[in-house]
DRENPA-3360 file (N, C-alpha, C; in nm, 2 decimals, always signed):
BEGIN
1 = XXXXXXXX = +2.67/-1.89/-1.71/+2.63/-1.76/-1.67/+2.72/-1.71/-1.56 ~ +2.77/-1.60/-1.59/+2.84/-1.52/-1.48/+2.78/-1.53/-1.35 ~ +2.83/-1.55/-1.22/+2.81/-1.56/-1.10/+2.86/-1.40/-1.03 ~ +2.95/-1.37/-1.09/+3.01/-1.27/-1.00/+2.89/-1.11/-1.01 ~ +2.78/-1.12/-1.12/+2.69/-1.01/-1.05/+2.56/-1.06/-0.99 ~ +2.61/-1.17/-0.89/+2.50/-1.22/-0.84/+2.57/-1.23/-0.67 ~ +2.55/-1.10/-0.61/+2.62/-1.05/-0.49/+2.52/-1.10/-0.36 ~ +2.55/-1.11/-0.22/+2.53/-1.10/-0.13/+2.38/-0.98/-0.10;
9 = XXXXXXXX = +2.42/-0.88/-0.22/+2.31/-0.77/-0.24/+2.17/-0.76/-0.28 ~ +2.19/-0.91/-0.35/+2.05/-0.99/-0.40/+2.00/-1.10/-0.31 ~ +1.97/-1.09/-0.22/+1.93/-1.25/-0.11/+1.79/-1.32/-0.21 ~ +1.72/-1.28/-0.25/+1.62/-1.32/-0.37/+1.74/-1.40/-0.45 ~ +1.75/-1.29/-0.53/+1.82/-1.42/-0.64/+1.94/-1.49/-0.59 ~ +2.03/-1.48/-0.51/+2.08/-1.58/-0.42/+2.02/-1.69/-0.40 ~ +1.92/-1.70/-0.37/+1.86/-1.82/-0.26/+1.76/-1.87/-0.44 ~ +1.76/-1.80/-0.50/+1.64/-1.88/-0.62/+1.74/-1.97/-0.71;
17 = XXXXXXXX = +1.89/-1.92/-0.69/+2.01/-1.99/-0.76/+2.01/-2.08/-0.71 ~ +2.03/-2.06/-0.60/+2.05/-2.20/-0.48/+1.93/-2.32/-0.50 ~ +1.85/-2.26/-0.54/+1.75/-2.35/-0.55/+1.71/-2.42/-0.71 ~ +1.81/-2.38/-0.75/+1.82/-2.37/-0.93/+1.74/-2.34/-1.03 ~ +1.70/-2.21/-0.96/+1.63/-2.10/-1.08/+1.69/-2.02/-1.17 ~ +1.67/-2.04/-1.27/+1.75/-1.93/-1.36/+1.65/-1.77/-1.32 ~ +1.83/-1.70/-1.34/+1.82/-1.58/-1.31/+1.84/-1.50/-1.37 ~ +1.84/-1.36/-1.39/+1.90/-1.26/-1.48/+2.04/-1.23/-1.41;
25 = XXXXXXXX = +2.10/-1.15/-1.54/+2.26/-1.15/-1.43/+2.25/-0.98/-1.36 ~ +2.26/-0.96/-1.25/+2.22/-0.83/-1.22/+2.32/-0.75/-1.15 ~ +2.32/-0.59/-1.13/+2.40/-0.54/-1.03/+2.38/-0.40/-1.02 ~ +2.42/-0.36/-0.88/+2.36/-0.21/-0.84/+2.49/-0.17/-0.81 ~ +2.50/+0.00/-0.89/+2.60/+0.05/-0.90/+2.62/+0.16/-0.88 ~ +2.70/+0.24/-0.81/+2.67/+0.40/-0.88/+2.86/+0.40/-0.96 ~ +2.88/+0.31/-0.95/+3.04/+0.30/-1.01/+2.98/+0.27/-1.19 ~ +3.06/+0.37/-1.27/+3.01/+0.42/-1.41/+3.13/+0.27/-1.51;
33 = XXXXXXXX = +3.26/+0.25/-1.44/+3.34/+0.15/-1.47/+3.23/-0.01/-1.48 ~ +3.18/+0.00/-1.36/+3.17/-0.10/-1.36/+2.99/-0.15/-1.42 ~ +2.94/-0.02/-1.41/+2.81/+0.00/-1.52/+2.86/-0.06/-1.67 ~ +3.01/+0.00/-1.75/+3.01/-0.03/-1.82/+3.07/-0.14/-1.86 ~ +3.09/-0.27/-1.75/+3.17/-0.37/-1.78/+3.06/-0.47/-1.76 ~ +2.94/-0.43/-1.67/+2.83/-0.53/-1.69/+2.76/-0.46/-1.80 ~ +2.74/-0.42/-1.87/+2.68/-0.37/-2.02/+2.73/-0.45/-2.15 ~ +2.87/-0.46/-2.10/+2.98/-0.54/-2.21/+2.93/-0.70/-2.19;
41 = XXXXXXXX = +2.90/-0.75/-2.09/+2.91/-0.88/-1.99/+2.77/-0.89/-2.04 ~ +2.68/-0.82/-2.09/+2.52/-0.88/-2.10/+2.51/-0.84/-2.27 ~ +2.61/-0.82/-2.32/+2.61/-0.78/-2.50/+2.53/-0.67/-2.53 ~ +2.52/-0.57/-2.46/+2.44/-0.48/-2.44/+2.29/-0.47/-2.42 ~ +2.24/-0.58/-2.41/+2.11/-0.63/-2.37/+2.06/-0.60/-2.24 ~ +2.07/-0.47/-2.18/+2.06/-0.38/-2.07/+1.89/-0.32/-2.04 ~ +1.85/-0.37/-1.89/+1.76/-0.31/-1.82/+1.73/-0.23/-1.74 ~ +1.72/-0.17/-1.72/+1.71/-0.06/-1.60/+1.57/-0.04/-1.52;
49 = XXXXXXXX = +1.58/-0.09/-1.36/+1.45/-0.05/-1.28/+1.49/+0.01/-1.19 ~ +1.37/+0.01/-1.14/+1.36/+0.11/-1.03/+1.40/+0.02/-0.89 ~ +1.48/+0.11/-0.81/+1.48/+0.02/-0.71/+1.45/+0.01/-0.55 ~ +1.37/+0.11/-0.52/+1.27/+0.11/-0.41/+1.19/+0.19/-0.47 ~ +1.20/+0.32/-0.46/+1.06/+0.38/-0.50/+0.98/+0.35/-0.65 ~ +0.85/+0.29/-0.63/+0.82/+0.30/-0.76/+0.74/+0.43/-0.84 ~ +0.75/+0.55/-0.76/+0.75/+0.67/-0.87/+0.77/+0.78/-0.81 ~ +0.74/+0.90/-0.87/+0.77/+1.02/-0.79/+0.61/+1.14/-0.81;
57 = XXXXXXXX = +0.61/+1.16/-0.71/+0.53/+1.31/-0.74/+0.56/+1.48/-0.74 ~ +0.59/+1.50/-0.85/+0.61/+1.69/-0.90/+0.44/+1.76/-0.86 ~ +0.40/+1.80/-1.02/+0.32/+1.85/-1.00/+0.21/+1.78/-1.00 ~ +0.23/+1.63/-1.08/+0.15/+1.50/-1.09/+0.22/+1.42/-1.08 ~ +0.19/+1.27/-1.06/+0.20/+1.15/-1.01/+0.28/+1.05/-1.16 ~ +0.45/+1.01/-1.13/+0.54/+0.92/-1.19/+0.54/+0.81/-1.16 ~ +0.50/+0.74/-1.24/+0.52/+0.62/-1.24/+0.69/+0.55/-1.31 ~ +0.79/+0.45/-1.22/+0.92/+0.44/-1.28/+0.90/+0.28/-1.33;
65 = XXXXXXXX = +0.89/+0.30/-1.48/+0.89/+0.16/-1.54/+1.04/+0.10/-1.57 ~ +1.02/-0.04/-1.57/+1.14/-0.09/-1.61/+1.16/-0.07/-1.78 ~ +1.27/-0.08/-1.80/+1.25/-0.02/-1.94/+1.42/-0.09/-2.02 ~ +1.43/-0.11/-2.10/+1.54/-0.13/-2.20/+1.64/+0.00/-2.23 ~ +1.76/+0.00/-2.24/+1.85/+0.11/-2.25/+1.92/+0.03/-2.35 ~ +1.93/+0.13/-2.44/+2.00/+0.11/-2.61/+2.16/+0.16/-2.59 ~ +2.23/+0.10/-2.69/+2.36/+0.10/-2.64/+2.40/+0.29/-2.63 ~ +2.35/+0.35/-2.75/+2.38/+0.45/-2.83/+2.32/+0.56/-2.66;
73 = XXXXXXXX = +2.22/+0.52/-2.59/+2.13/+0.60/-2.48/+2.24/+0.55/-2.33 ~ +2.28/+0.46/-2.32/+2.41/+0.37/-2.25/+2.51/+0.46/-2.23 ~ +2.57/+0.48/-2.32/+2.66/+0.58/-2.38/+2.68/+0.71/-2.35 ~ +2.61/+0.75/-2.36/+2.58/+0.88/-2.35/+2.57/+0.95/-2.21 ~ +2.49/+0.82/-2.13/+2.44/+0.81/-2.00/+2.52/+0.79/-1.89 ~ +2.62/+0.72/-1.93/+2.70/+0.61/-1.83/+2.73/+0.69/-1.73 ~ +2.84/+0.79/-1.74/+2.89/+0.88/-1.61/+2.83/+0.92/-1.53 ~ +2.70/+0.93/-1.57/+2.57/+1.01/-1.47/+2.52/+0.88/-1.33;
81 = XXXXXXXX = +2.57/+0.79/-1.39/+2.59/+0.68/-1.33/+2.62/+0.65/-1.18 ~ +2.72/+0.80/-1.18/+2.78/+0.82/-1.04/+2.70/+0.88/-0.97 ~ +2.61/+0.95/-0.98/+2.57/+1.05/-0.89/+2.42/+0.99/-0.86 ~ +2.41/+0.81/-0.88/+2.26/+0.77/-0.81/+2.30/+0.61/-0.78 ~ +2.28/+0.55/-0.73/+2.32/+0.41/-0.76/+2.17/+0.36/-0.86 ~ +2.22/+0.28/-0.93/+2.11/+0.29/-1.02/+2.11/+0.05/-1.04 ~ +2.02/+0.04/-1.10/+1.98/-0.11/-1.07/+1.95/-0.17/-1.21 ~ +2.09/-0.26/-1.32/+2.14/-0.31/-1.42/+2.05/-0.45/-1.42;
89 = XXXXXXXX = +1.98/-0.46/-1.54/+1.97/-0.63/-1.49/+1.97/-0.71/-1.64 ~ +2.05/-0.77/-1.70/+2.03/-0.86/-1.79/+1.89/-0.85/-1.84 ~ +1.87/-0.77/-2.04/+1.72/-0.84/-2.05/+1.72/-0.94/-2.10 ~ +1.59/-1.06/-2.07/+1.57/-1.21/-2.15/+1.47/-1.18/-2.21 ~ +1.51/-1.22/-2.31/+1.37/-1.24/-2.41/+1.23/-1.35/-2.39 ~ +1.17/-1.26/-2.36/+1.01/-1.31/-2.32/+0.92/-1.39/-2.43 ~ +0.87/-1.48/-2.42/+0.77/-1.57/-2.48/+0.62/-1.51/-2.43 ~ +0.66/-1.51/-2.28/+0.53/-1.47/-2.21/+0.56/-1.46/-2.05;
97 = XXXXXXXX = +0.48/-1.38/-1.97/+0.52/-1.38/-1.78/+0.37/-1.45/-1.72 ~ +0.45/-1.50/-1.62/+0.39/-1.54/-1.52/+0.36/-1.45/-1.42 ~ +0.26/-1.41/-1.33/+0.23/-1.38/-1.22/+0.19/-1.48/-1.11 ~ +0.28/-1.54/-1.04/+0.26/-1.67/-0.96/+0.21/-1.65/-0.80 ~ +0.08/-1.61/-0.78/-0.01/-1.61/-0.64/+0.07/-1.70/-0.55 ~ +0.10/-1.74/-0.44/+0.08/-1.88/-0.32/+0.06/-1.84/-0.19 ~ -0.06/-1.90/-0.20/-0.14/-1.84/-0.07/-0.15/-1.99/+0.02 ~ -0.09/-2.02/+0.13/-0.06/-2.10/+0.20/-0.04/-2.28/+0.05;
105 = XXXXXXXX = -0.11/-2.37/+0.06/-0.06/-2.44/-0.03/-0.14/-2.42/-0.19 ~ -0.21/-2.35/-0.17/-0.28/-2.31/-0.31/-0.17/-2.22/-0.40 ~ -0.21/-2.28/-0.49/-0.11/-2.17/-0.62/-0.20/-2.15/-0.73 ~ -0.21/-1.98/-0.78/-0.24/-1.96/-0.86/-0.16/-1.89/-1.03 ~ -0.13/-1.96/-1.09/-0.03/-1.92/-1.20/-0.16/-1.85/-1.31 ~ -0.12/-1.69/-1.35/-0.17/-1.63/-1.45/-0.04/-1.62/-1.53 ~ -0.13/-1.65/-1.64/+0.01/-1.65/-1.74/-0.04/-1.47/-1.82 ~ +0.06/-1.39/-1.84/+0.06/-1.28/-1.90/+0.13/-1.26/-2.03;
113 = XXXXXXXX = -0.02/-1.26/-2.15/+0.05/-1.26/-2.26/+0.12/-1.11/-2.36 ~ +0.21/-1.01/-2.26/+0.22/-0.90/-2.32/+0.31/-0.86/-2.42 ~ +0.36/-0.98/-2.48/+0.44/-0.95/-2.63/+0.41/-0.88/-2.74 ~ +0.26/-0.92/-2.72/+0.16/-0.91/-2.84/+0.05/-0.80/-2.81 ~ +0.06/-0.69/-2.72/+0.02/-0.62/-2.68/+0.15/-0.48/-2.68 ~ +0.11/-0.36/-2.77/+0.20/-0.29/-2.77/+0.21/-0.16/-2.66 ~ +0.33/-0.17/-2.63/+0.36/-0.09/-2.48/+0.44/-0.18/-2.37 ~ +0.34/-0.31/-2.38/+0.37/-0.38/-2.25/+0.47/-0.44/-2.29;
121 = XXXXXXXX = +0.55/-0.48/-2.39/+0.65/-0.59/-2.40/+0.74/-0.57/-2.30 ~ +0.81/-0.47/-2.26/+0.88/-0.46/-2.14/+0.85/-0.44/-2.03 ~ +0.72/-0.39/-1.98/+0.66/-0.41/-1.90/+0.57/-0.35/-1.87 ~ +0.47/-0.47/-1.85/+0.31/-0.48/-1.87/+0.24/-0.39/-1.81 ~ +0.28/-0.29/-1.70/+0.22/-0.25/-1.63/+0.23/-0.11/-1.66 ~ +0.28/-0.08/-1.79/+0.27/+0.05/-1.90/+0.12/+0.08/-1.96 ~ +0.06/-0.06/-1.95/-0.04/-0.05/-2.02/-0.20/-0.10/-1.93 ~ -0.30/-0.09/-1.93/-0.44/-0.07/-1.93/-0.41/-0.25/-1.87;
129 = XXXXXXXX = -0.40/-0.29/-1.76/-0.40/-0.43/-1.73/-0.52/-0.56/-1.86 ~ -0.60/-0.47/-1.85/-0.74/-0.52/-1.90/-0.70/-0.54/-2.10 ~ -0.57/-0.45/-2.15/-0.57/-0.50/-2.27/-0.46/-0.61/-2.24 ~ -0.40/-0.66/-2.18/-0.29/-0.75/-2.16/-0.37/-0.92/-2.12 ~ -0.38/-0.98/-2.22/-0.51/-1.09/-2.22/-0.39/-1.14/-2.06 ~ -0.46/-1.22/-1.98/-0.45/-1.31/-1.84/-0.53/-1.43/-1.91 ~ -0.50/-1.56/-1.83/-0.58/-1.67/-1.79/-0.47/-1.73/-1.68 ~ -0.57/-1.82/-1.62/-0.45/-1.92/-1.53/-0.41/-2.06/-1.60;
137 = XXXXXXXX = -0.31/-2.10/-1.52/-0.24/-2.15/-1.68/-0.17/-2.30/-1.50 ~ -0.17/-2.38/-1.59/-0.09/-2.51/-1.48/+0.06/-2.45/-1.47 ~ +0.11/-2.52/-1.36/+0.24/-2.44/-1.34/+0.32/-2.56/-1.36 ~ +0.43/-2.58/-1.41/+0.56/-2.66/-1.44/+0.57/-2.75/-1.26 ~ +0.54/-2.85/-1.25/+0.59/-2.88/-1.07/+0.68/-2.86/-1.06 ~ +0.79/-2.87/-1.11/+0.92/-2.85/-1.04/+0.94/-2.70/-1.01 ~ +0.90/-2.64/-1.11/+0.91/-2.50/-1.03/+0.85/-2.45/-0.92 ~ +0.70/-2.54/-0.90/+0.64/-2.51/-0.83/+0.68/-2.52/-0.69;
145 = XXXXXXXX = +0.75/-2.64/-0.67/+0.83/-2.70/-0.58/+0.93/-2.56/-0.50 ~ +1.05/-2.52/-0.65/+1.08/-2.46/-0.60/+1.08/-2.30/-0.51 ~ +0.92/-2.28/-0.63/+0.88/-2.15/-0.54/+0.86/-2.17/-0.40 ~ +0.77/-2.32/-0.34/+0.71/-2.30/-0.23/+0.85/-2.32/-0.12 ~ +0.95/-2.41/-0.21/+1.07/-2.39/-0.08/+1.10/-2.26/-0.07 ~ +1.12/-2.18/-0.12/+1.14/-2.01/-0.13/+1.06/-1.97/-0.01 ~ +0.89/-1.94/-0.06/+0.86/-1.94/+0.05/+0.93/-1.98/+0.21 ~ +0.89/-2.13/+0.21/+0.93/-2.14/+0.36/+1.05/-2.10/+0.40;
153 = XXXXXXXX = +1.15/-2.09/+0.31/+1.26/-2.07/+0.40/+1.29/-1.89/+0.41 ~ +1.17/-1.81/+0.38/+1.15/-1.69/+0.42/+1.02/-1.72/+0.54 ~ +0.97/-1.83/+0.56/+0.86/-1.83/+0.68/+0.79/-1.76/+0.64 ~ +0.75/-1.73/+0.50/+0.61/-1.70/+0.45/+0.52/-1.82/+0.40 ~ +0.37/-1.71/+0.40/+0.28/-1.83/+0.39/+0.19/-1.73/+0.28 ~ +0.25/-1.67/+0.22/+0.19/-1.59/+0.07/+0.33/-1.53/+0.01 ~ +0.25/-1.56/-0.13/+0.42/-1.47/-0.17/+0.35/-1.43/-0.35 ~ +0.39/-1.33/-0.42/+0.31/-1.32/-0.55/+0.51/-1.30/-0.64;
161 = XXXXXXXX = +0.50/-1.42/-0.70/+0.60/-1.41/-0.80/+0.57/-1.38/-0.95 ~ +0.73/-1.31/-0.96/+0.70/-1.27/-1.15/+0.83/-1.37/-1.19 ~ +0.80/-1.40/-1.31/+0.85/-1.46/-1.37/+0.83/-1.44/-1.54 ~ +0.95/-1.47/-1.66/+0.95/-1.50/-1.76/+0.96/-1.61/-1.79 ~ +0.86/-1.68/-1.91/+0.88/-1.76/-1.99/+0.97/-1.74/-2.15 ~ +1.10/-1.78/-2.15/+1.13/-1.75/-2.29/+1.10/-1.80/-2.37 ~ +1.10/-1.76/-2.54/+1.09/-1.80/-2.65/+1.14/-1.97/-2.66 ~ +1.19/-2.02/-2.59/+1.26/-2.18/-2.56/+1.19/-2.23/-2.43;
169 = XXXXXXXX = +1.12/-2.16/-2.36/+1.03/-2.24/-2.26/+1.09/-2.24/-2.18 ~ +1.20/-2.15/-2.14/+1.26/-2.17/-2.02/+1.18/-2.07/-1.92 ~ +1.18/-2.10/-1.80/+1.10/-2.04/-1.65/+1.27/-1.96/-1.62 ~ +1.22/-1.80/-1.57/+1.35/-1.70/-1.53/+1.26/-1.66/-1.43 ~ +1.31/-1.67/-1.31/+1.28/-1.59/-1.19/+1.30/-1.47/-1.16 ~ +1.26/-1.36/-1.15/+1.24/-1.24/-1.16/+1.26/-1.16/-0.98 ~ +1.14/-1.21/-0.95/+1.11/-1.15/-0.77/+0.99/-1.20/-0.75 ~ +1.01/-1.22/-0.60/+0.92/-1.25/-0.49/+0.90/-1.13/-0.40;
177 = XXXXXXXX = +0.77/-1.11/-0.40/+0.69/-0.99/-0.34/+0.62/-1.03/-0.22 ~ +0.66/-1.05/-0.11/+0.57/-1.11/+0.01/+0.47/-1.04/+0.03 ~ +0.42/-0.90/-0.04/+0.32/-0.81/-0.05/+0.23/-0.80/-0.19 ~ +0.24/-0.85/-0.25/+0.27/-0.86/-0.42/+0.06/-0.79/-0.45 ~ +0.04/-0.76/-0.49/-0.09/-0.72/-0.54/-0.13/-0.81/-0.61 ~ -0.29/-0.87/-0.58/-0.36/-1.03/-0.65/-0.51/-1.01/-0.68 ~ -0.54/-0.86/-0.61/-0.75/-0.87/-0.67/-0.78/-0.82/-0.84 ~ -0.62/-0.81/-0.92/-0.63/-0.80/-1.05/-0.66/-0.88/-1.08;
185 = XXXXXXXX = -0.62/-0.99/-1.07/-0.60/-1.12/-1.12/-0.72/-1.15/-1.09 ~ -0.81/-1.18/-0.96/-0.92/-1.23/-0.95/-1.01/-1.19/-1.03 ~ -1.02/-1.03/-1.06/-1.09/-0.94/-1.08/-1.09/-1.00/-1.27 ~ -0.99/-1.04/-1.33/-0.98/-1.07/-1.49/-0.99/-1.20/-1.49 ~ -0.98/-1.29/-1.41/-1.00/-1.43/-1.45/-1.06/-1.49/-1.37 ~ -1.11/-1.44/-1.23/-1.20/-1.49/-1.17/-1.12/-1.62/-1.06 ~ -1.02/-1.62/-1.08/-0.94/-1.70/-1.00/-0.99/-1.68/-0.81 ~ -1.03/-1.77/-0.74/-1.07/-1.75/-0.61/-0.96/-1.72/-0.51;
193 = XXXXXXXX = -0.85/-1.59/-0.51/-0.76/-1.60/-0.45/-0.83/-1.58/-0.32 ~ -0.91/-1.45/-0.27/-1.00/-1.41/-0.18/-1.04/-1.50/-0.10 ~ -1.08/-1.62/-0.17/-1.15/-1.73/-0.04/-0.97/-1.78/+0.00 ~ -0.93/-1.83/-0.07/-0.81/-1.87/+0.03/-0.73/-1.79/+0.06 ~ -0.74/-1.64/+0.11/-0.70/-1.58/+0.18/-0.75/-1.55/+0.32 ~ -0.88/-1.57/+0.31/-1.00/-1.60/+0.37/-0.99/-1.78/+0.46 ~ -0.93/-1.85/+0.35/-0.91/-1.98/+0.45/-0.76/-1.98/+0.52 ~ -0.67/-1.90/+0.46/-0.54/-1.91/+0.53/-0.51/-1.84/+0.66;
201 = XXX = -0.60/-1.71/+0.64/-0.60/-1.64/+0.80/-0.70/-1.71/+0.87 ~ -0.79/-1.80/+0.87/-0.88/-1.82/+0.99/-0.92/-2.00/+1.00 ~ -0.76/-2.07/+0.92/-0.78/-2.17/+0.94/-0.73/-2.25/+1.10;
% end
């Protein structure tokens, strides 16, 4: 995998490499050349998110989903390229995602089955959380390992990660959210994040 769209600009997936997570290959651009030379570099298997704001308000309320860009929409698109820096990311093909809780040494892995749910395949949060089946699911240790070094060496003591599982079983590291949203997850599977939030602040 190409290293060179994995910049100083990503400290996340820097430090998840380092730690040998697979990654997507990514890069933020407003240069339209080089939009279209990581487009060529990922076989046109192209994502596009959002990259601080997650929406806008006109007359009502935008929500900015990540979304797939087809070569033919690529195309068409590219130049416009210049006039926003905009945020490229390699798509992997999904088996299933993880939403990974860790709340001081507790870890809670929900596995998210949105393949098979239409809307959500690219991303779940297009759709009604409540049709996208959840359960909590054992987490791989070694990855586990490596999320919680992540953690520490940001000197956190909660962190809510996304993750892909591929069609081959491979774990792809996505982002770590030191803020990440978790009373859904309680709220669908009943998982006790609450008490150990509850035991981490007043231990």
């Amino acid at each position: 995998m190409t290293t060179a769209w994995r910049s100083a600009n990503f400290p996340q997936i820097r430090l998840a490499t380092e730690l040998g997570l697979r990654v997507p290959r990514t890069i933020i651009t407003n240069d339209p050349a080089k939009a279209r030379e990581f487009n060529r570099a990922v076989g046109g298997r192209l994502l596009c998110k959002s990259m601080k704001e997650q929406g806008f308000v006109d007359e009502t309320a935008h929500f900015i989903f990540s979304r797939k860009v087809a070569r033919e929409e690529f195309e068409a698109q590219a130049d416009e390229v210049a006039l926003c820096p905009s945020f490229f990311q390699e798509y992997i093909e999904k088996d299933h995602e993880l939403r990974i809780t860790i709340v001081g040494d507790e870890v809670f892995c929900c596995r998210l089955d949105s393949q098979g749910v239409q809307g959500a395949e690219t991303d779940w949060r297009r759709v009604d959380p409540s049709k996208v089946p959840h359960r909590i699911v054992p987490l791989d240790p070694g990855i586990e390992n490596k999320l919680k070094q992540m953690l520490q060496r940001y000197g956190l003591r909660y962190g809510a990660f996304d993750m892909i599982v591929t069609p081959a079983g491979e774990y792809v590291f996505l982002e770590l959210n030191p803020n990440g949203q978790w009373l859904w997850i309680e709220l669908v599977t009943g998982a006790p994040i609450t008490n150990a939030l509850v035991k981490e602040l007043t231990h």
